[in-house]
PDB file as gemmi writes it, atoms N, CA and C in Angstrom:
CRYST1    1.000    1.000    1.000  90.00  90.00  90.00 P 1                      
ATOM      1  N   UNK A   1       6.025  32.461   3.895  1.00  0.00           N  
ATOM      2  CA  UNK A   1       5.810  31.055   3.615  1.00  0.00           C  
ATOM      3  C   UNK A   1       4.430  30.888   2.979  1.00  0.00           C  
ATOM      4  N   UNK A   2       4.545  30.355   1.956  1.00  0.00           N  
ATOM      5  CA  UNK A   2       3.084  30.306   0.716  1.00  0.00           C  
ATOM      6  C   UNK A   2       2.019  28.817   2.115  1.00  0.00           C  
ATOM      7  N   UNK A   3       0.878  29.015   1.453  1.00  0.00           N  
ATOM      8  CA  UNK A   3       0.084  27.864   2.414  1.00  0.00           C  
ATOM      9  C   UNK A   3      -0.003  26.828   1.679  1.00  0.00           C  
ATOM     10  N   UNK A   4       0.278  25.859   2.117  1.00  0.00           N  
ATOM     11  CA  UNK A   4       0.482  24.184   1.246  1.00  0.00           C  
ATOM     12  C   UNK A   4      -1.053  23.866   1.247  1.00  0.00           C  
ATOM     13  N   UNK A   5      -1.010  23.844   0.098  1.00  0.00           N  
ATOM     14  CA  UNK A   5      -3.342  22.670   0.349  1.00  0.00           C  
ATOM     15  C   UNK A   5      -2.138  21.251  -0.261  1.00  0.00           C  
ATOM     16  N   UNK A   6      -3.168  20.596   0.379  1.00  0.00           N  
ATOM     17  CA  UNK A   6      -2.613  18.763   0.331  1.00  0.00           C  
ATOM     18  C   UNK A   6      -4.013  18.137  -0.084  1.00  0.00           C  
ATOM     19  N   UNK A   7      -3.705  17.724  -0.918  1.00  0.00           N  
ATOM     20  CA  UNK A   7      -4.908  16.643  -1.449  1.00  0.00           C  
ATOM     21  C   UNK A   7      -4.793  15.294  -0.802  1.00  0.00           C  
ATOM     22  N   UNK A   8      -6.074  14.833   0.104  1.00  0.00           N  
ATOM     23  CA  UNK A   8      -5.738  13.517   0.818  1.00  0.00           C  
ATOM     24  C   UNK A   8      -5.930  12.304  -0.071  1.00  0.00           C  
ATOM     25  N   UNK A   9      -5.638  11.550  -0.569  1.00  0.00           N  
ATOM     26  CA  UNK A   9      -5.704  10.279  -1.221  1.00  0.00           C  
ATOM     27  C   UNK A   9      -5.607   9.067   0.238  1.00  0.00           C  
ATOM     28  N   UNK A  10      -6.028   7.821  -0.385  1.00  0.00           N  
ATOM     29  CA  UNK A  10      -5.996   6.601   0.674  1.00  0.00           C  
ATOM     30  C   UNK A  10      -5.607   5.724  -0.390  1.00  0.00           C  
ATOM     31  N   UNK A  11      -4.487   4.954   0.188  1.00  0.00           N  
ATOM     32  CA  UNK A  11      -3.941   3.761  -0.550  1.00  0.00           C  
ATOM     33  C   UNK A  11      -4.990   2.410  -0.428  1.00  0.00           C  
ATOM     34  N   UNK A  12      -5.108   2.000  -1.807  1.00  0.00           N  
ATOM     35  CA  UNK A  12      -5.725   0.306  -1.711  1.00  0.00           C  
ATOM     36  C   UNK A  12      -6.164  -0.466  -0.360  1.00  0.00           C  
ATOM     37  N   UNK A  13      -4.652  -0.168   0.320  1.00  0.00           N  
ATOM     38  CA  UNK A  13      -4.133  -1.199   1.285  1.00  0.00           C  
ATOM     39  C   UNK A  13      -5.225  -0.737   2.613  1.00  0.00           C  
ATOM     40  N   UNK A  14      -5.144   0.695   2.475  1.00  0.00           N  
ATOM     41  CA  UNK A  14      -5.510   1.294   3.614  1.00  0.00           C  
ATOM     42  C   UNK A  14      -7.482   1.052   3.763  1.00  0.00           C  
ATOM     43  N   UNK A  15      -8.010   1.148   2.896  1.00  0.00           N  
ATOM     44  CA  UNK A  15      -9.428   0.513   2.827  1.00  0.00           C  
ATOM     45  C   UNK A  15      -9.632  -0.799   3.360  1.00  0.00           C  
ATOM     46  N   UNK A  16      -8.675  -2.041   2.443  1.00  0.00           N  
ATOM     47  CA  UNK A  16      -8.727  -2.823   2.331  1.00  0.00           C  
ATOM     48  C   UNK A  16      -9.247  -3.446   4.066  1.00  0.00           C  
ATOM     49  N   UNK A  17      -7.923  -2.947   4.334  1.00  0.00           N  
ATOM     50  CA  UNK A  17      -7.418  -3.116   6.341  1.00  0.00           C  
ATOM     51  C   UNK A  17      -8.580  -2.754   7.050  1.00  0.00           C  
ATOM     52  N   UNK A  18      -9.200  -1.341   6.586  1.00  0.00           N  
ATOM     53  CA  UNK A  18      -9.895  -0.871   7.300  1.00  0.00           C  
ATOM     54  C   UNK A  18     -11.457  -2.005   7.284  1.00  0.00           C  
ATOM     55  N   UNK A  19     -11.565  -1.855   6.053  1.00  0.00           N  
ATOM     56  CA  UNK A  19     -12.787  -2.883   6.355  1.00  0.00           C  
ATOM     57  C   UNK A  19     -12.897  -4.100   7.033  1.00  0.00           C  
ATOM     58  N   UNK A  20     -11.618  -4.705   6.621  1.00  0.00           N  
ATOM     59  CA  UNK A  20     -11.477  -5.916   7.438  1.00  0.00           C  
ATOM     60  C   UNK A  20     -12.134  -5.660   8.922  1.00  0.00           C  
ATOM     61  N   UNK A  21     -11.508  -5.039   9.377  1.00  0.00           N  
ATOM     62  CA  UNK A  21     -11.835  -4.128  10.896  1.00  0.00           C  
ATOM     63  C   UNK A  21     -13.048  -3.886  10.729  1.00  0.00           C  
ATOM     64  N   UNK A  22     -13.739  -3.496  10.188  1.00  0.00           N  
ATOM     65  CA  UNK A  22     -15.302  -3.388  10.269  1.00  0.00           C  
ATOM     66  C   UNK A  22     -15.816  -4.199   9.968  1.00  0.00           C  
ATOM     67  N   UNK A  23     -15.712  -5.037   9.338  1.00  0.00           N  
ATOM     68  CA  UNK A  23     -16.467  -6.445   8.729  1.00  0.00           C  
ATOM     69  C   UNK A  23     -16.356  -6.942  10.302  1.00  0.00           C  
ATOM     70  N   UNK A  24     -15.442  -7.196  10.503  1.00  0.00           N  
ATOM     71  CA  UNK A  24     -15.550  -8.104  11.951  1.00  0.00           C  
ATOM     72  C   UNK A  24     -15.928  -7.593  12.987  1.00  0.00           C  
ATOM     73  N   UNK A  25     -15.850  -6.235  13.367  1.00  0.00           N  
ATOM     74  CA  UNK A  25     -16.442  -5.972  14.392  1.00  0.00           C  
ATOM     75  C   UNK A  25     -18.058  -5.984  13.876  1.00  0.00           C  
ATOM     76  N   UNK A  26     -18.512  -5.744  13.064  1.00  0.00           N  
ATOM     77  CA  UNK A  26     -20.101  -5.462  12.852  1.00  0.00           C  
ATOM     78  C   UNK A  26     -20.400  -6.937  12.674  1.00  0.00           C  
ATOM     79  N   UNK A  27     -19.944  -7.957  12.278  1.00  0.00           N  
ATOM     80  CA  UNK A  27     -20.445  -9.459  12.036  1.00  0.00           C  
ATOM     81  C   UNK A  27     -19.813 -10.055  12.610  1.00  0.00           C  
ATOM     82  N   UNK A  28     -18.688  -9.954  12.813  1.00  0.00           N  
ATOM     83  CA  UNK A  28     -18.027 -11.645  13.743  1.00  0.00           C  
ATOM     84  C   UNK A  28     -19.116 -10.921  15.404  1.00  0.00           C  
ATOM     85  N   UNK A  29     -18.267  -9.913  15.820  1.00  0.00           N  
ATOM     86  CA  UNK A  29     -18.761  -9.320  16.972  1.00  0.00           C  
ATOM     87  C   UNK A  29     -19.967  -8.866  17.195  1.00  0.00           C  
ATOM     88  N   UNK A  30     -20.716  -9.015  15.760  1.00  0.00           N  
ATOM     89  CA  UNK A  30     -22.049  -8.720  15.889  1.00  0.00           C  
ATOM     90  C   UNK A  30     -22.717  -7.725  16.720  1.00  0.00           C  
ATOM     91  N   UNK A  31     -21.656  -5.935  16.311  1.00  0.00           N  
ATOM     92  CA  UNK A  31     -21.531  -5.148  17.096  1.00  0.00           C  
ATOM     93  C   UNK A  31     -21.630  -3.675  15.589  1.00  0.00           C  
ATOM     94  N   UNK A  32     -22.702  -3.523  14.907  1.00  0.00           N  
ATOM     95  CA  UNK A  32     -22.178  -2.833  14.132  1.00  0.00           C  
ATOM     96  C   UNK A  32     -22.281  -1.381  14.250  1.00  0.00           C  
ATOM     97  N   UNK A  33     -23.075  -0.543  15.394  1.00  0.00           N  
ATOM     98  CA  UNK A  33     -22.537   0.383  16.048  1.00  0.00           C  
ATOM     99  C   UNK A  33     -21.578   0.793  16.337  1.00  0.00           C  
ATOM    100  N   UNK A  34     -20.823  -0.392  16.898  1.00  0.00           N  
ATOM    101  CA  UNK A  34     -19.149   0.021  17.114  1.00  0.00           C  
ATOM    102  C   UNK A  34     -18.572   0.393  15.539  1.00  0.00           C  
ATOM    103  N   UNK A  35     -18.777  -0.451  14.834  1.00  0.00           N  
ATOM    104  CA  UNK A  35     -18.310  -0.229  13.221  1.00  0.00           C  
ATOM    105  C   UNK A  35     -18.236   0.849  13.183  1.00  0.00           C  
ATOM    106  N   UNK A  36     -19.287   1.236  13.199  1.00  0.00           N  
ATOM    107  CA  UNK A  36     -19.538   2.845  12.329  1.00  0.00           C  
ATOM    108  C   UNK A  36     -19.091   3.602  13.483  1.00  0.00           C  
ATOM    109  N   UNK A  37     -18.666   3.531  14.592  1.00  0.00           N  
ATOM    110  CA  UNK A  37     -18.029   4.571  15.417  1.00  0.00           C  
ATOM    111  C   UNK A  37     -16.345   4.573  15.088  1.00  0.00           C  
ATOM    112  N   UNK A  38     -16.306   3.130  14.819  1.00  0.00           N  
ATOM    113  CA  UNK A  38     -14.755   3.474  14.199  1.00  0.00           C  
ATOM    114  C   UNK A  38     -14.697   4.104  12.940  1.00  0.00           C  
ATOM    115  N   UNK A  39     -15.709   3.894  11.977  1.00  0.00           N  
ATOM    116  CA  UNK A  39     -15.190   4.721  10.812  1.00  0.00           C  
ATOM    117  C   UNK A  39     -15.453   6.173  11.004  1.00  0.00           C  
ATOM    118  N   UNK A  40     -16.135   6.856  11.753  1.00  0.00           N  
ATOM    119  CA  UNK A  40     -15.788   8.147  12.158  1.00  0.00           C  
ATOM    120  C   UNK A  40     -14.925   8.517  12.720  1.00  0.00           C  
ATOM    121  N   UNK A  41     -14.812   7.755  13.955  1.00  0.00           N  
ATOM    122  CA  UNK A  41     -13.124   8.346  14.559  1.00  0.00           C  
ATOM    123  C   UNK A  41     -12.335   8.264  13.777  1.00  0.00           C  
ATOM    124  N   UNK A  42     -12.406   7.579  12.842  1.00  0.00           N  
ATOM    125  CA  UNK A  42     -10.704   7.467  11.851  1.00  0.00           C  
ATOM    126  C   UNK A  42     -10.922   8.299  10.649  1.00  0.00           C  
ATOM    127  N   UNK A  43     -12.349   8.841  10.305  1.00  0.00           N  
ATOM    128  CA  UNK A  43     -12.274   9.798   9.457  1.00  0.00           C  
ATOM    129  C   UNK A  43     -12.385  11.293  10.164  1.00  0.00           C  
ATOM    130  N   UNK A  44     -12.726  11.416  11.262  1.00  0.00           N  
ATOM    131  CA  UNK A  44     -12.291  12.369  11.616  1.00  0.00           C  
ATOM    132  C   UNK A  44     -10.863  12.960  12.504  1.00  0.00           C  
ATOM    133  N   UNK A  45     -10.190  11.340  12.841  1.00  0.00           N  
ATOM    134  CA  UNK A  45      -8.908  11.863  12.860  1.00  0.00           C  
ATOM    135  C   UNK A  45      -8.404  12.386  11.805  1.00  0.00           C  
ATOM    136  N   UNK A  46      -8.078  11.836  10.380  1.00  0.00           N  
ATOM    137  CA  UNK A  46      -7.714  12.109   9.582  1.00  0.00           C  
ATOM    138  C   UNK A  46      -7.875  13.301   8.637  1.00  0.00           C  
ATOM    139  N   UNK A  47      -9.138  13.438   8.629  1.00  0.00           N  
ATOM    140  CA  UNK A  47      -9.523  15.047   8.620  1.00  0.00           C  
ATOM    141  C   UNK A  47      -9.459  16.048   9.312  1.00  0.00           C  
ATOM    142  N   UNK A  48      -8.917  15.963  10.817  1.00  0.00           N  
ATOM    143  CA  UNK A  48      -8.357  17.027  12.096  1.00  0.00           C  
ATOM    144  C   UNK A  48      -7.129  17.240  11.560  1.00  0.00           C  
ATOM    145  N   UNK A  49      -6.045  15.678  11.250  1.00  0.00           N  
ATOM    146  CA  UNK A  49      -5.304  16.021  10.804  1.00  0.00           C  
ATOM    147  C   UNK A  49      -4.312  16.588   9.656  1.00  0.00           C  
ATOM    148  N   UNK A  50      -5.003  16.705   8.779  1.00  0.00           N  
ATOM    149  CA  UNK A  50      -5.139  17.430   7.052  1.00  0.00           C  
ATOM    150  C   UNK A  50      -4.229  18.333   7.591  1.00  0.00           C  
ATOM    151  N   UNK A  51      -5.129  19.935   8.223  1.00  0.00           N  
ATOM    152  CA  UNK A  51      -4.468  20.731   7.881  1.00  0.00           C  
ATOM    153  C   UNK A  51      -2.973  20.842   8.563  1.00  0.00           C  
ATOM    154  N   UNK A  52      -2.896  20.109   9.256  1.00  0.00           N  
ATOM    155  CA  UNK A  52      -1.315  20.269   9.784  1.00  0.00           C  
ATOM    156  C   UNK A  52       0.151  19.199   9.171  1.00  0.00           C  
ATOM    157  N   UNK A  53      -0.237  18.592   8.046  1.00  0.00           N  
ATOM    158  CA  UNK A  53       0.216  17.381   7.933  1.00  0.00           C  
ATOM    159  C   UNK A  53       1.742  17.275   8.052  1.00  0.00           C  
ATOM    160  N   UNK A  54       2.076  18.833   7.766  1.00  0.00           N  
ATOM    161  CA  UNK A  54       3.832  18.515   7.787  1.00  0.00           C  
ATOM    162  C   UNK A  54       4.322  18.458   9.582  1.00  0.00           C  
ATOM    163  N   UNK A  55       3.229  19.094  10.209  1.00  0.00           N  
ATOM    164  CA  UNK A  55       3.377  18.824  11.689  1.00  0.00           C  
ATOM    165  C   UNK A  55       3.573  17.465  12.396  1.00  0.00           C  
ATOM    166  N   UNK A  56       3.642  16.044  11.320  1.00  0.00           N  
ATOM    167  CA  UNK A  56       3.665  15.290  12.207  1.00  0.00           C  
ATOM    168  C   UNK A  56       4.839  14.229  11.592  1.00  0.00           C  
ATOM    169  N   UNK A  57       6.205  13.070  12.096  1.00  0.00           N  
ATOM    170  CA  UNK A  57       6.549  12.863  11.276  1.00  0.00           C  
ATOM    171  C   UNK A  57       6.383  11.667  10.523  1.00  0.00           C  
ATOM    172  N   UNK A  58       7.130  11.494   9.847  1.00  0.00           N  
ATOM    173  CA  UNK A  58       6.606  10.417   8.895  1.00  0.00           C  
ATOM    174  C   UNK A  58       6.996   9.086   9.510  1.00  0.00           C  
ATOM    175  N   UNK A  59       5.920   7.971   9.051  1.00  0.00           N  
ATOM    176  CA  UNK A  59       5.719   6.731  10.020  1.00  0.00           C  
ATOM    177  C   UNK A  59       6.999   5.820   9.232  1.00  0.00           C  
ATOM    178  N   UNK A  60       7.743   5.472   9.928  1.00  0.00           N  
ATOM    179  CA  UNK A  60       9.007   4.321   8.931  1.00  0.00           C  
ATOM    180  C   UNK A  60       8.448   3.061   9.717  1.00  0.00           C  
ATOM    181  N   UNK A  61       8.533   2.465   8.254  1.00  0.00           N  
ATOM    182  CA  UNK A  61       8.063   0.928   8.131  1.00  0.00           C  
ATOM    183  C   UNK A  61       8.973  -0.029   8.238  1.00  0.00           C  
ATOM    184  N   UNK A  62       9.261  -1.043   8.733  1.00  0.00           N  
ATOM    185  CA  UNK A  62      10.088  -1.513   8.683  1.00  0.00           C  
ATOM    186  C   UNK A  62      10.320  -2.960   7.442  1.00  0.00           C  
ATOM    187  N   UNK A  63       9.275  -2.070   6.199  1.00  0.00           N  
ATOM    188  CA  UNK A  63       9.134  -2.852   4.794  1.00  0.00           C  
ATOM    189  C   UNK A  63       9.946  -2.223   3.827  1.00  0.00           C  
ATOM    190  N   UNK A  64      10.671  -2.570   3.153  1.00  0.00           N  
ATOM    191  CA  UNK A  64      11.092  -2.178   2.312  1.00  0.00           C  
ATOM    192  C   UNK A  64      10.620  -1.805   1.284  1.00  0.00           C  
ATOM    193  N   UNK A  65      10.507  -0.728   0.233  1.00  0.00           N  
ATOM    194  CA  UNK A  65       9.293  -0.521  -0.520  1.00  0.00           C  
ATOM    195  C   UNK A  65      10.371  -0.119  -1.941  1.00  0.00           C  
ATOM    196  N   UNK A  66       9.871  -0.433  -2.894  1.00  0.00           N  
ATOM    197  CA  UNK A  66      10.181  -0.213  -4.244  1.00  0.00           C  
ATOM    198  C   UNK A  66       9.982   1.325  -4.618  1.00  0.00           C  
ATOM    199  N   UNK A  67       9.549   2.229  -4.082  1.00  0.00           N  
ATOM    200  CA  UNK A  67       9.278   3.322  -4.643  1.00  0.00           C  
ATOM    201  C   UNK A  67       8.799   4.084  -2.995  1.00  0.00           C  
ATOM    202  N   UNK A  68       9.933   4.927  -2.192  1.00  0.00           N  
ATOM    203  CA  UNK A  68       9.772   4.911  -0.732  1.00  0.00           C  
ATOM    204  C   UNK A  68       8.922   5.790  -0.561  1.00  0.00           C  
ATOM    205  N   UNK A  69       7.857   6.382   0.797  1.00  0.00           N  
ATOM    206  CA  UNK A  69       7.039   7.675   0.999  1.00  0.00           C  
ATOM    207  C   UNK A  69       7.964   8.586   1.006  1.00  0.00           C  
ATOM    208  N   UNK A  70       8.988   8.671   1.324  1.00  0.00           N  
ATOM    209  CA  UNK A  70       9.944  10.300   1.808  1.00  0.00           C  
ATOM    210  C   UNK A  70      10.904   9.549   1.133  1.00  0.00           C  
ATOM    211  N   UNK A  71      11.303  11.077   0.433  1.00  0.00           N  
ATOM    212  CA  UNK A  71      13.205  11.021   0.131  1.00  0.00           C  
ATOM    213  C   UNK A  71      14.013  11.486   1.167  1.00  0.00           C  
ATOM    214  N   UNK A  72      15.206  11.226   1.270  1.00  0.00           N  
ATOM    215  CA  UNK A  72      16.363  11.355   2.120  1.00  0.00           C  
ATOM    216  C   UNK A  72      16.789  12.793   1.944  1.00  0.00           C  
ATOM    217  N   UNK A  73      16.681  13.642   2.570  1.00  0.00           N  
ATOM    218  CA  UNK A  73      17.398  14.656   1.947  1.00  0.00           C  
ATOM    219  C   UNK A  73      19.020  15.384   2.746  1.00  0.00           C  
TER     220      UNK A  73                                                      
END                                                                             
């Protein structure tokens, strides 16, 4: 079995969200320590989870999407 490298990309959406989440915890909550502890935990989940990515399965949305993450096979 050859070794898969995966290039991580982040969708629009996925920043977008995320900041929201930090904007408010560092200014509404006026907590911006916490901020920046979430953007590490979530970049280092996401980077723990890289190398295993086919290990986990894929999240179904219950959106309908014009162009889906997984094909049916």
């Amino acid at each position: 079995m050859a070794d898969t490298k995966y290039i991580l990309r982040y969708l629009p959406l996925f920043y977008e969200e995320l900041e929201e989440k930090v904007v408010y915890i560092a200014e509404k909550l006026k907590n911006p320590q916490a901020a920046k502890e979430l953007l590490d935990s979530v970049e280092l989940a996401i980077l723990n989870r890289l190398p295993e990515a086919e290990a986990f399965g894929p999240y179904h949305s219950l959106k309908e999407r014009k162009y889906p993450y997984y094909l049916s096979m």
